[in-house]
N, C-alpha and C positions, 0 to 999 in steps of 0.2 A: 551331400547336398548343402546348398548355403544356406544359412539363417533366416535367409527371408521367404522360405517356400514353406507352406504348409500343409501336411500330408492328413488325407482327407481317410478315414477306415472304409469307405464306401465308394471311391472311385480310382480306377486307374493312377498309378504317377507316372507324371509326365515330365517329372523335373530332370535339370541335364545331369551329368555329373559335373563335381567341384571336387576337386582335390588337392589344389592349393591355393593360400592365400598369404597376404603377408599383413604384416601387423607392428608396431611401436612397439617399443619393450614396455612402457608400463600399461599398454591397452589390453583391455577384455576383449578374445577372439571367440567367437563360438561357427561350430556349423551343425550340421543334423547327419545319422546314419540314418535311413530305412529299411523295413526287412518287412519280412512277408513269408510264413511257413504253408505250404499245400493243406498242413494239417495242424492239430494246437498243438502244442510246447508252453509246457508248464517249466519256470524254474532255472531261465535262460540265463545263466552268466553274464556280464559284461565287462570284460577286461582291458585292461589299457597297457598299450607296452609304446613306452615313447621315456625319452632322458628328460621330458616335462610333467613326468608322469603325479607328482608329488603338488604341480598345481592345475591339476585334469580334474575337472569334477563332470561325470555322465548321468545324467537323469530323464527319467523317462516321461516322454510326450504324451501328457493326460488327453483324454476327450471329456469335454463340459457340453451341457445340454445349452441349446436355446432356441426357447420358443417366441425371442423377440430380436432377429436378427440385424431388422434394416426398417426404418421409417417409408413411408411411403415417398415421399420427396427426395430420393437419394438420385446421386447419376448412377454412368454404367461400371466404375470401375470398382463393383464389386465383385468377388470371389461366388457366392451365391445370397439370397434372400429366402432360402427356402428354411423352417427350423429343422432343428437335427442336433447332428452330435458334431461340435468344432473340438479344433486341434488347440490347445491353451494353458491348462496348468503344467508346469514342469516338475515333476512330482521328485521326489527323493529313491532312489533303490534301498531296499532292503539286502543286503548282501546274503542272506539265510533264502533269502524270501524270490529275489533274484527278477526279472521280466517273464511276461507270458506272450505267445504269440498266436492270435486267435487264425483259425483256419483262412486261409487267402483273405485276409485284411493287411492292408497297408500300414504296419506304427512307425515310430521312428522312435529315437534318444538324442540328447542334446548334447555335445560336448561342448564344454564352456575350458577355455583357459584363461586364466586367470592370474596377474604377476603378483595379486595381494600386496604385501607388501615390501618386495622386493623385484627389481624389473627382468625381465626377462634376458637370458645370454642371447646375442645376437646370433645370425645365422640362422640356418636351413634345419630343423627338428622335425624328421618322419614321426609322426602319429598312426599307432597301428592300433582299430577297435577291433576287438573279436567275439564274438556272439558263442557259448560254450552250455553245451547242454549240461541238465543235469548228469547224465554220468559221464560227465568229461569231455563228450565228442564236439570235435570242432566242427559249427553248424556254419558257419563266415564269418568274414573279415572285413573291414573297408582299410584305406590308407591314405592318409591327407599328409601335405608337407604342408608345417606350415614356416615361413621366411620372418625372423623377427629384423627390422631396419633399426640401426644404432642411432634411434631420436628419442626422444621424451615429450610425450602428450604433457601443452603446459596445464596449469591448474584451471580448473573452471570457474568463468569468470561469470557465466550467465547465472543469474537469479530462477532458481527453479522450486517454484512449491508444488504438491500434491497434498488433497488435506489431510491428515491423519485423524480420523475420527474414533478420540479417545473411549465415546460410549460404546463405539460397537466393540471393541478389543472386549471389555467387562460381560457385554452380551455375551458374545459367543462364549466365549472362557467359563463362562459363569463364575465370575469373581468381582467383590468389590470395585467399584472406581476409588481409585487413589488404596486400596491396599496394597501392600506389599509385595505380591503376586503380578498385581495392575501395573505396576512398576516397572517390574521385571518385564512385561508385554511390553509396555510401552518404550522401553532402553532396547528390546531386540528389533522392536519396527524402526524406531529413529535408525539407529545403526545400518537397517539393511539400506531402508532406504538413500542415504549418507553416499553408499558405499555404489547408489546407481544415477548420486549426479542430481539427488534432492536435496537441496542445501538451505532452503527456509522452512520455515515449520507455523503451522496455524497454532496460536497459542491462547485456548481459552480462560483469556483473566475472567469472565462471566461463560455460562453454557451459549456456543457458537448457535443465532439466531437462523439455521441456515437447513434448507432440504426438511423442514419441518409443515405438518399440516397447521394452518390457519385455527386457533383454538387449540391445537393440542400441544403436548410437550416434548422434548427428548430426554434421559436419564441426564442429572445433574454433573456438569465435568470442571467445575469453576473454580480456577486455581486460586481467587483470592479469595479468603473466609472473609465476611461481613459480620460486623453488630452491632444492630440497630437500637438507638434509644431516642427515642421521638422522631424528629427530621435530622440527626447527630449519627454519622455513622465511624466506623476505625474497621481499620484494614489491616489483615494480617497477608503476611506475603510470602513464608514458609516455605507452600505449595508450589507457589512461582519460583521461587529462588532455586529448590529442589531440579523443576523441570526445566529450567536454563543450567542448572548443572548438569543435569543429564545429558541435553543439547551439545553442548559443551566436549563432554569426552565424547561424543559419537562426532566432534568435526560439521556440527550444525553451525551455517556463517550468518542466518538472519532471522528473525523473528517476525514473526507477523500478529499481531494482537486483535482477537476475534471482534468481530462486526458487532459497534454496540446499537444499532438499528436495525432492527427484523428486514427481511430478505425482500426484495420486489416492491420500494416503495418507502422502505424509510419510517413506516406510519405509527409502530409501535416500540416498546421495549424489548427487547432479550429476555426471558426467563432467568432471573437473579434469585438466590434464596441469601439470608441473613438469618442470624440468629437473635433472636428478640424475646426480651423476660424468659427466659432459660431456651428457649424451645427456637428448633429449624423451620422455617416456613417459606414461601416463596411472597417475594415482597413487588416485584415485578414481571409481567410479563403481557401477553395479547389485551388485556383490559387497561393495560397506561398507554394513556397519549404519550407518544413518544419527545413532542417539544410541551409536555405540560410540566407544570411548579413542581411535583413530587420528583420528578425524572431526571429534569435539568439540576434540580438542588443536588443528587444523590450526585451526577459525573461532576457538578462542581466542587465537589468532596473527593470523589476515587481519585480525576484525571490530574491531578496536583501532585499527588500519593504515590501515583503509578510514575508518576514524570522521576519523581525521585528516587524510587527503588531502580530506575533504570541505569540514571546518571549514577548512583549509587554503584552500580553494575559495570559500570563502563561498556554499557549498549546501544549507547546514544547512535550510534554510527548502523548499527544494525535489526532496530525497529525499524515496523513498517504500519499502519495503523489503515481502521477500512470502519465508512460508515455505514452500507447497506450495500448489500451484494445486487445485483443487475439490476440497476432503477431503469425505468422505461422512462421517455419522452413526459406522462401523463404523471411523472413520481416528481418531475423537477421542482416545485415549490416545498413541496416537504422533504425532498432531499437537499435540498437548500439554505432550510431552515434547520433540518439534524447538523448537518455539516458547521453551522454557526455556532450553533452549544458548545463541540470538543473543538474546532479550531482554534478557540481564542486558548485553550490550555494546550495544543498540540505544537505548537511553534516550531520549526525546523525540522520536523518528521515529516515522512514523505506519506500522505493519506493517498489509499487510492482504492479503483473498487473496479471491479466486471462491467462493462456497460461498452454499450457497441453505436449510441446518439452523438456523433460528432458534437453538436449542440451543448454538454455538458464539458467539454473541454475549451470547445469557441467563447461561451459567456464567461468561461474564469471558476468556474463552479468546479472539477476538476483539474487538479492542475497535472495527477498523472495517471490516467484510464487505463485500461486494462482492454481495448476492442475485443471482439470475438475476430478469430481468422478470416472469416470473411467479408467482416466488416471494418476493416482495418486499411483500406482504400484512404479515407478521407485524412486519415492519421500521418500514414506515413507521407502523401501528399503533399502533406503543409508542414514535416518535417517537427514532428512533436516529438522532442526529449524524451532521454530513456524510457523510450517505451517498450511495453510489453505488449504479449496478446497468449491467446487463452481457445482451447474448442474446447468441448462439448458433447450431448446427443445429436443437439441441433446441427452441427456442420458437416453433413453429410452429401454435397454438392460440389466439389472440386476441390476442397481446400483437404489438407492432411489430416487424418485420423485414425482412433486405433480401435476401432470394432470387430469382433471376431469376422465378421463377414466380407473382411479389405483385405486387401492383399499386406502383411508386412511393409512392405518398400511404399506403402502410404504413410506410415508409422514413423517410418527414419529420415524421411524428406526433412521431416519440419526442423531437423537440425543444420540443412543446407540453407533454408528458411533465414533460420535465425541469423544467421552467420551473414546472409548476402545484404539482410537491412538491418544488422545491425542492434538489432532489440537488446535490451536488458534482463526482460525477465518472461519467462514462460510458466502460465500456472494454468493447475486444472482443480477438478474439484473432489477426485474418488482415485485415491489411494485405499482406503478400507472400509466402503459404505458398502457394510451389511446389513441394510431394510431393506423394507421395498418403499416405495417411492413415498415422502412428505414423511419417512420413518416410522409408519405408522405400524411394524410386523417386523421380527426381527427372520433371518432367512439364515440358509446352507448357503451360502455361497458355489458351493462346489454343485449344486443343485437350481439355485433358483442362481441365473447371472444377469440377470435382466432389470431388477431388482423391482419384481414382479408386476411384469410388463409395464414398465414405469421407463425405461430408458433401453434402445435398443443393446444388445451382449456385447460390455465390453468397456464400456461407460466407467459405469460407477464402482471398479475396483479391479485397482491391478494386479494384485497379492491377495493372495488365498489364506487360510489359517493354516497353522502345521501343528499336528499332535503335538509336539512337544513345546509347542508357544513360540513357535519361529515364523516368519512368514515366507509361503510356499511363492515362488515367482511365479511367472508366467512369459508367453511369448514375446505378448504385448510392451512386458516390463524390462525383457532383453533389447527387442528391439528400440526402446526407449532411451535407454542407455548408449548405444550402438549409434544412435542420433546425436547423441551430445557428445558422444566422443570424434563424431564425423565433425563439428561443428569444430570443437579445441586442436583438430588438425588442420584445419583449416585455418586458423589460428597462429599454427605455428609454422607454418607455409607464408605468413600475411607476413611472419615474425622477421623472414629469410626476403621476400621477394615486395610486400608491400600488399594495400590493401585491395588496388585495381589487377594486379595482376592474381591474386586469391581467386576475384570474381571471374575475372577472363579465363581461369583454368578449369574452371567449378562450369561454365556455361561453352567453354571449348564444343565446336560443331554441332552449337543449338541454331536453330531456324528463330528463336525468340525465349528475348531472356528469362530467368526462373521467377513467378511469382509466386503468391500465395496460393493462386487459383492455376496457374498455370506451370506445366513440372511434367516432366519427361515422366511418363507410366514405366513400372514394369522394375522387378528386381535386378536383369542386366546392365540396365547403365546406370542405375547406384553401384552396384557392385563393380561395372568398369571406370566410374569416376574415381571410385574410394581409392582401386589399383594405382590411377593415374597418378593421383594426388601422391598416394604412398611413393611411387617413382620418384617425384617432384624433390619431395623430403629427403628420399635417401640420398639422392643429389647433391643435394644441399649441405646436408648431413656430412658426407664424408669429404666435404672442405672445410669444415671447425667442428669444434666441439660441443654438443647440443645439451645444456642442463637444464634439470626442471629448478622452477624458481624455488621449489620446497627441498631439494638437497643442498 
C-alpha cells in the first residue's frame, strides 16, 4: 500500500495495491505492507531481500488511543470522529521480539528507504518483504519495485520550525534540565528532527511564555543564567553557546529566540529566574506588568548582551525574534507597546509572531505575521513579503492538517501549498508537548494523545518517546517530510522549466486552481501528481547533469 492510507484494526481494507513508485536519489521513499492472520501469531519475522537492503528500515504500525479525535466545527473530509484506537506511532522491531498478528485484525509495517547520506544507485530495485514465522515458515510476501530517477532533491530552502519543548524531554526522562543526560535528549531530538526538514529551532534565552495556564508555571529551561544586584543584572551565555553548538552539528539553519511577552496578549512577563545574594529565585513572571520600569530596565540590559553574543556568533543572518504568541484584535495596544521596548534593541532582525488580524500587519505593527491557514486570504492578497503561515487544532475546516482522524494526503498537501505561493516559512507549535493542555499534568504520550482533551489527536506532538532516548516517529511525521520533499521537487522542476510552468503542471486538469482551502481530496492524485512531476524530472534530467548545490 502507499504511505498515505491508514489501516484501521477494526475495519475492512479497502486500499488498492501499490507496487511501484519512483523516487530522487537523495529522497526518503516509504510505502506500507498489510497482513492480517485468521488466527494470532506471536513472533513474526520481518525480512528484507532487496540490493537496498542496507538502507530499508521496517517498523511496525503502532495503534494510539484517542478519546479526542475531531472538534465539533470540522468539514467532511475526515477518516472518522468516533474515539478508538488510530493507526500512528511507528514503533521499532525488536529482532528477538519480532511482530504479532492479532486474530483477523488488519496491521501493517512501514518500509522507509532511506539514501542517508549517500544517494541512491539509479534504476529499477525490486523490494521483496516476507513475513516468517517463528519456526521459520514462510507466512507472505509483498514486492514493490521501486524506480530511483538520476536527479537530486535541491536543499531546502523553506523555514520550518516545530517547537521543541525542552521541559518535557526532562519530564518524561526524569532527568534534570540542562544535565548531561538532558543534553543527550536534546542532540538526539534536534538531529532527528534536522533530518525531517525542521531546520529552526525555538530557543529559550528565558522559559518560553507559551501553552501555559495563567498564574501557573512551566519547569525552568532558560538558557541564559541571570544575577541580580539591585536593578544591575550580568548574563552568562555558556548554556546558549552550548545549545547553538549543538544546533550547529545537527545542520540547524535558524534560530528562533523564545517570546519575551506571555502568550494571547502581550500583558505580562515570561517567567525569568536570577540569581540574587547567593540564592535562585524567580524574579519575573504573571505579577510584572509587562511594559512597567522593573521589566523594561531588565530587556534594556539583556537585549544589548544578547545582540552581541549573536554578532559575536556570526548568527546575525539566522535569528529570528517573537514578541507574543497569537495576539487577538483586543491585545493590539499592549502588543504595540511590548513590541516598542525590544524594537529599538532589535534593528535588522526579522520579529514576527502567529496572528491571523490582517490589521497588525496593515498598521506597520507587524512587519512579518505569521496568518493561520485559513486566515491567510488577506495576506497573500496584498502580496506580503516572505511570508509564512502556520495551523493548529483550530483549522480544521478545509485547509490542511494532520490529526489522526484525516486522511494522510491532508498532511502532504500543504507542501504543494507552500510551493504554489511561495511562502518562506511553515511553523507549528508541538513537536514534543507532553502536558495536557496550559501544561498543567505531565502525560504518556503513547496514552493520553489529546493532551488531555485539550486539543483534538494529533495536534500537540509528532514524535513519541523511545526507550532508549531517541524519538519514536510517527505517520503524521513521515508524511510531513514527504510534504517538503514534494515542495524541493517542485523546486527543482521550477529549476529545469521555470516558475509558471511548476504551477501549470502541479494544477494540470484542475476545474480550479490549488488553494489553501481549496485541493483535490484523496491520496490518488497526490500520488498521481508526485508520478507526473517525477516523469517531468526525469526528462529533464537525462539532457544535463543534475547536482545538488551541497556536493
Amino acid at each position: 500500500m502507499n504511505s498515505l492510507w491508514k489501516v484501521f484494526a477494526d475495519e475492512e481494507l479497502a486500499a488498492p495495491a501499490y507496487e511501484r513508485g519512483t523516487t530522487l536519489k537523495n529522497e526518503v521513499y516509504a510505502f506500507q505492507v498489510a497482513y492480517r492472520a485468521p488466527w494470532l501469531h506471536r513472533g513474526i519475522r520481518v525480512e528484507v531481500d532487496s540490493q537496498l537492503a542496507d538502507r530499508i528500515e521496517v517498523r511496525f504500525v503502532g495503534l494510539a488511543p484517542s478519546d479526542f479525535p475531531a472538534r465539533d466545527n470540522h468539514d467532511d473530509d475526515f477518516l472518522r470522529e468516533t474515539p478508538g484506537l488510530y493507526p500512528d506511532p511507528l514503533l521499532p522491531i525488536d529482532p528477538a521480539e519480532g511482530i504479532h498478528a492479532p486474530p483477523n485484525q488488519w496491521r501493517a509495517v512501514w518500509v522507509t528507504i532511506d539514501p542517508c547520506d549517500a544517494p541512491l544507485p539509479k534504476g529499477e530495485h525490486p523490494i521483496r518483504i516476507r513475513f516468517v514465522s517463528e519456526e521459520g515458515e514462510a507466512l507472505g510476501q509483498a514486492e514493490f519495485a521501486l524506480d530511483v530517477i538520476p536527479a537530486l532533491l535541491p536543499q531546502q530552502r523553506l523555514l520550518h520550525y516545530e517547537w521543541l519543548h525542552f521541559d518535557c524531554l526532562g519530564t518524561y526522562y526524569r532527568v534534570p534540565v540542562f544535565s548531561e543526560r538532558h543534553w543527550e535528549l536534546l542532540e538526539n531530538y534536534v538531529r532527528k528532527a534536522v533530518r525531517y526538514g525542521i531546520n529552526t529551532f525555538l530557543t529559550p534565552i528565558v522559559t518560553p511564555p507559551l501553552d501555559t495556564k495563567i498564574g501557573g508555571e512551566r519547569p525552568t529551561v532558560q538558557l541564559v543564567d541571570i544575577e541580580k544586584t539591585g536593578d544591575r543584572y550580568a548574563f552568562g551565555f555558556d548554556k546558549l553557546k552550548r545549545w547553538v553548538d549543538l544546533c550547529n552539528r545537527c545542520g540547524v539553519s535558524h534560530f528562533e529566540f523564545s517570546h519575551l511577552f506571555t502568550q494571547w496578549g502581550a500583558k505580562h512577563a515570561p517567567k525569568i529566574v536570577a540569581t540574587e545574594d547567593g540564592e535562585e529565585r524567580r524574579i519575573f513572571g504573571w505579577e510584572t506588568d509587562a511594559t512597567g520600569p522593573a521589566y523594561r530596565g531588565f530587556l534594556d540590559q539583556l537585549l544589548p548582551e544578547l545582540n552581541r553574543f549573536i554578532q559575536d556568533h556570526g548568527l546575525a543572518e539566522r535569528s529570528i525574534f517573537h514578541v507574543s504568541d497569537e495576539p487577538e484584535p483586543q491585545d493590539f495596544e499592549a502588543y504595540s507597546q511590548a513590541k516598542a521596548i525590544i524594537a529599538k534593541h532589535l534593528k535588522g532582525y526579522p520579529i514576527m509572531d502567529a496572528l491571523s488580524d490582517y490589521k497588525f500587519y496593515e498598521s506597520g505593527l507587524v512587519e512579518r505575521p505569521i496568518p493561520a491557514s485559513d486566515h491567510i486570504g488577506p495576506f497573500l492578497e496584498n502580496g506580503v513579503p516572505g511570508l509564512w503561515t502556520y495551523y493548529c487544532n483550530a483549522q480544521q475546516d478545509q485547509v490542511a492538517n494532520r490529526m489522526f482522524s484525516m486522511p494522510s494526503s491532508r498532511g502532504r498537501v500543504i507542501g504543494l501549498q507552500l510551493y504554489k505561493f511561495g511562502l518562506e516559512g511553515f511553523a507549528h507549535w508541538g513537536y514534543n508537548f507532553w502536558y495536557t493542555r496550559y501544561a498543567t499534568m505531565a502525560i504518556d504520550p503513547y496514552r493520553v494523545t489529546d493532551a488531555g482533551m485539550g486539543f483534538p489527536s494529533g495536534d500537540s506532538h509528532l514524535v513519541y518517546p523511545g526507550d532508549d532516548g531517541q524519538p519514536v516517529s510517527s505517520i503524521r511525521f513521515e508524511v510531513l517530510r514527504e510534504a517538503l520533499q514534494d515542495l524541493r521537487a517542485l523546486q527543482l522542476y521550477e529549476s529545469f522549466a521555470g516558475k509558471e510552468a511548476a504551477v501549470a503542471l502541479l494544477e494540470q486538469g484542475l476545474t480550479r486552481p490549488i488553494t489553501f482551502a481549496d485541493y483535490p481530496r484523496g491520496d490518488a492524485w497526490l500520488l498521481a501528481f508526485r508520478e507526473r512531476l517525477n516523469d517531468a524530472i526525469r526528462e529533464r534530467a537525462t539532457k544535463r547533469e543534475v547536482v545538488n548545490e551541497e556536493e
